[in-house]
Phi, psi and omega in degrees: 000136187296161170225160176237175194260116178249001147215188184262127199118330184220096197263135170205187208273161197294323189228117163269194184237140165233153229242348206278007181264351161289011168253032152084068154261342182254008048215240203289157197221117163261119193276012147289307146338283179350290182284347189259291163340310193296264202311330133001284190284340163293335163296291187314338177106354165323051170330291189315151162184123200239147182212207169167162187305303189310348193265157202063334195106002208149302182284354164283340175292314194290295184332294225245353169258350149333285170312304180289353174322119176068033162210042183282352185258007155284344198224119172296056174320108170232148200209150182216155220199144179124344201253097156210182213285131180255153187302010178247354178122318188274190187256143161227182188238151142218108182271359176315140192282007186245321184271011141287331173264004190244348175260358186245342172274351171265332169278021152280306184308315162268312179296322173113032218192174184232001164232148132270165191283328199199123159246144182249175158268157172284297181223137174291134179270118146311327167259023186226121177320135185295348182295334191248332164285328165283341164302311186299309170319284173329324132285027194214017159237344156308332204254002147071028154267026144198163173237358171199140186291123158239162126285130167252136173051073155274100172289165214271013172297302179317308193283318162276297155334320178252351154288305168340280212310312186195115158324129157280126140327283155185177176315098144233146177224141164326089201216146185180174157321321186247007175237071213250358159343279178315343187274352168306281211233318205286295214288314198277343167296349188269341177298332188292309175240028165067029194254135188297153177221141191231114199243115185247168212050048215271342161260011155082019191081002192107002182279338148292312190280045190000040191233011193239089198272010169197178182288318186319309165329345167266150205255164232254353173241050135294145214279316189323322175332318206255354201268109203285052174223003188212024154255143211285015163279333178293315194312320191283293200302343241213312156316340187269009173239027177252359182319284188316331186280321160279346171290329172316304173310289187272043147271312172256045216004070162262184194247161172288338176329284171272008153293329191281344175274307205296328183292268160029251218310334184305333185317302225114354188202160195272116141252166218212056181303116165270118155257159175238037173255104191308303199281007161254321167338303187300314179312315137331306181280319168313333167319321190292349206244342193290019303242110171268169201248171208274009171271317174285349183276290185283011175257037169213338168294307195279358160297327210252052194264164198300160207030043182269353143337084174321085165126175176261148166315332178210187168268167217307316183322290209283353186288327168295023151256002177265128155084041167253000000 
């Protein structure tokens, strides 16, 4: 797989790998499978692999330093910190400069390795000057327990504010055909100041890839279940917008996957897709390769235009942790 550059110092392949779906959020996970995807994507060259303390509890960081065992040099290893559990059960946020360090040393800890390549905050706290939670991150690439800095889901005041502080590496946020946000304020401010953008969930959760016509398609602990977007009155609506893509697809005889990955790459920015199928791995990394021509561009901006979605990305709780 060809590579791009998402700062200067940090190359990784045109398609990354994102991990968080091997810890069963999409429901059982055979971690043998699991792991045989992970190496995968490392034959084909998918370098990035994004994880974080949070998935599994833990265990997806164990999962995935397994795997990469006698194959660190192969791998743009990115791991985030920030996302934990409040005593009732939900997701909360913590930007503290003291739970980022006791949380980027338990993920050294579990991956197995004594660096990582890019570390994020996951979600920004309100209640910690974004200056002072990225000052601490900055000391802990001074400390030569990461080597380069992100944000996840950030708006871009936050994004300016913490580049002052210590260069951001990059950006990741949600981006696809059918999450097209960024391209408002985030993707030309990271252009701007040259910071990489890395874009997950780049298949809409799997929703691109046309094969998810109801919820009944989904296992009964999958997290889209709970996902306004895939409950099935949005679902039917939302289904009436894959027509162009797929005929663009089996016109070049591709999967609707890798035309919605390659229109990405054509972007300018890494996605980073997940699965626990060695052979959509593969299917994925082909993408990097697909170039669509400007007819094919402009028949999918106007299938896909921002906000043409049914539904929110998430329930009401995690969309507020988005975009601050």
């Amino acid at each position: 797989m060809r590579r791009v550059s998402l700062v200067s110092g940090l190359e990784v392949g045109a398609v990354g790998f994102g991990a968080w779906g091997l810890s069963g959020d999409y429901g059982p996970a055979d971690p043998s499978q699991a792991a045989a995807a992970l190496r995968r994507a490392l034959d084909v060259g998918a370098s990035l692999v994004d994880t974080a303390d949070e998935y599994g509890d833990g265990g997806n960081e164990r999962l995935i330093g397994r795997a990469i065992a006698g194959r660190r040099a192969e791998v743009v290893l990115a791991t985030k910190a920030g996302l934990v559990r409040t005593p009732d059960g939900r997701v909360g946020v913590c930007g503290r400069p003291e739970h980022l360090r006791r949380a980027l040393d338990g993920s050294l800890a579990r991956l197995g390795v004594e660096t990582v390549d890019l570390f994020y905050l996951h979600r920004v706290d309100p209640d910690v000057p974004i200056e002072e939670t990225v000052g601490a991150m900055a000391e802990l690439v001074a400390a030569g327990k990461a080597r380069f800095l992100g944000l996840s889901e950030a708006g871009p005041q936050t994004i300016r504010r913490a580049h002052a502080v210590h260069p951001l590496a990059a950006i990741q946020s949600e981006y696809s055909l059918w999450t097209r946000e960024p391209e408002r304020d985030v993707l030309p401010l990271v252009r701007e100041l040259g910071i990489g953008f890395v874009a997950f969930s780049p298949l809409g959760r799997g929703f691109l890839a046309g094969g998810i016509a109801s919820s009944a398609d989904l296992a009964e602990r999958d997290f889209r279940r709970n996902s306004p977007r895939f409950r099935d009155e949005n679902l039917a609506r939302n289904r009436r917008l894959l027509a162009p893509l797929v005929s663009i697809a089996s016109a070049r005889g591709a999967t609707p996957a890798q035309v919605a990955l390659a229109w990405l790459v054509g972007r300018g920015v890494v996605p980073i897709p997940g699965t626990r199928r060695p052979d959509r791995v593969e299917e994925n990394a082909r993408a990097a390769e697909l170039a669509l021509d400007p007819d094919e561009l402009a028949e999918l901006d106007r299938s896909f235009p921002p906000g043409a979605a049914a539904g929110e990305r998430y329930p009401h709780d995690l969309e507020a942790l988005t975009g601050r």
